[in-house]
C-alpha positions, -999 to 999 in steps of 0.1 A, spaced: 516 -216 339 536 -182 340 560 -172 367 536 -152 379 514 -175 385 532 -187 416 526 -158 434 489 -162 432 499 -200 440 512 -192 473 483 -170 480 463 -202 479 485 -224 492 490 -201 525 448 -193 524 445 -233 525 470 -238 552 457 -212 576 419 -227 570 437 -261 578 457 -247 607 420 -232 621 407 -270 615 437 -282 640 434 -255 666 395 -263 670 397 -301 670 389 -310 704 399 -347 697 436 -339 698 458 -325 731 478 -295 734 505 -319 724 487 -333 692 478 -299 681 512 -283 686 529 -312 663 502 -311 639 501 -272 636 544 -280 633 539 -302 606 514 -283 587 542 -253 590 567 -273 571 546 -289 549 532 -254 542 569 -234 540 586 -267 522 557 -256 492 561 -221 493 598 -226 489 594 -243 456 568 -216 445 591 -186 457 623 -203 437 600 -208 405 585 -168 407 622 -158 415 635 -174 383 610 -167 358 611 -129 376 649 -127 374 643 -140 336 615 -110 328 639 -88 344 669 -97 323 651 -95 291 634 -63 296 669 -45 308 685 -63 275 655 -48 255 658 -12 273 688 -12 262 689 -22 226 661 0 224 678 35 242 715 28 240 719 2 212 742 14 178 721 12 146 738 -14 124 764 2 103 775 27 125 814 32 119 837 14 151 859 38 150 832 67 160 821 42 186 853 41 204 856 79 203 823 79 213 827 60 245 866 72 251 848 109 254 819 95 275 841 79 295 861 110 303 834 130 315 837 138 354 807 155 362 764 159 351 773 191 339 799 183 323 781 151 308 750 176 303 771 199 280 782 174 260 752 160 257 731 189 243 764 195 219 761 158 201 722 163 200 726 200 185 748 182 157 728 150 161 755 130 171 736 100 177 769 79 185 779 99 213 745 104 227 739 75 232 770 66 250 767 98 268 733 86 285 747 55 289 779 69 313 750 90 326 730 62 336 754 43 352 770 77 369 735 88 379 736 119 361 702 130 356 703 163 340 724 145 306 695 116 309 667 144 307 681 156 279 688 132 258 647 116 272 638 150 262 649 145 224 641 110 223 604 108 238 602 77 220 620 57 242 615 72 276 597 44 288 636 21 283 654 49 295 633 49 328 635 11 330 675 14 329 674 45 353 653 24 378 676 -6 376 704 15 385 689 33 411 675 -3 427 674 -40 417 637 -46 409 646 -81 426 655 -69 453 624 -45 458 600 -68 454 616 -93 476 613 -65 504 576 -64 498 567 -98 495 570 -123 528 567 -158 522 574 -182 554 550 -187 583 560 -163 609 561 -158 646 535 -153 669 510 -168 647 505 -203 632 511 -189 598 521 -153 584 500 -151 551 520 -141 518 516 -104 516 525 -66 500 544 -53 534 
């Protein structure tokens, strides 16, 4: 079973508790009393599974999330392997100093004019983490080929895909109701 799977998991889960919580509400053998404990125990029963499937779909998400952004990264910022140290350090001394997109942008389209591949990189990777997006579209612009990283790394900067998609997704029975069903807010 993926991590993934969990989500559908608590789909089923909450579908099966709200049939069963229907089941309590119409039984006329039980009191107000005996409904209201059974419909309280269901709820916990219910939100004490959904826990276990949220923390096992938030760690095997956090895990996908990790290794993509590690990927992304070998992928649009790593260093081919015999690249010389010392042009990496003056490489990431000069990104470092940059101050401004434009700035970052201009120095850019110099290094990919001479095909400095060394200090584009670490360019777009100041840029990235600066939020420059004129020096990103350049160097996306010569390197189509990894656009798709580059927009993974611009995304994580601009917004933890954690915490997005813990925004959109509600997992605990809620208010007003005997049970909230897991949903896309």
């Amino acid at each position: 079973m993926t991590w993934k799977d969990n989500l559908d998991r608590a789909f089923t889960t909450r579908s099966a508790a709200d049939s069963e919580a229907q089941d309590v509400r119409n039984n006329s053998d039980l009191s107000q009393t005996g409904r209201l404990r059974a419909l309280a125990e269901l709820t916990a029963v219910t939100n004490d599974r959904l826990d276990g499937l949220k923390a096992r779909y938030l760690e095997g998400f956090e895990a996908d999330r990790k290794e993509a952004i590690e990927r992304a990264t070998r992928v649009a910022l790593g260093h081919p392997a015999g690249t010389d140290e010392i042009s990496k350090r003056d490489a990431m001394a000069r990104a470092a100093a940059l101050t401004s997109d434009d700035e970052a942008s201009a120095l850019m389209t110099s290094a990919l004019r001479i095909n400095d591949g060394t200090l584009a990189r670490e360019i777009a990777s100041t840029a990235i983490d600066r939020r420059w997006p004129n020096a990103v579209d350049l160097y996306s612009d010569a390197k189509p080929s990894i656009n798709d990283s580059l927009s993974l790394l611009w995304q994580e900067g601009a917004t933890s895909a954690m915490d997005e998609a813990m925004d959109r997704i509600r997992w605990e029975a809620g208010p007003g109701s005997a049970f909230a069903h897991v949903q896309y807010a």
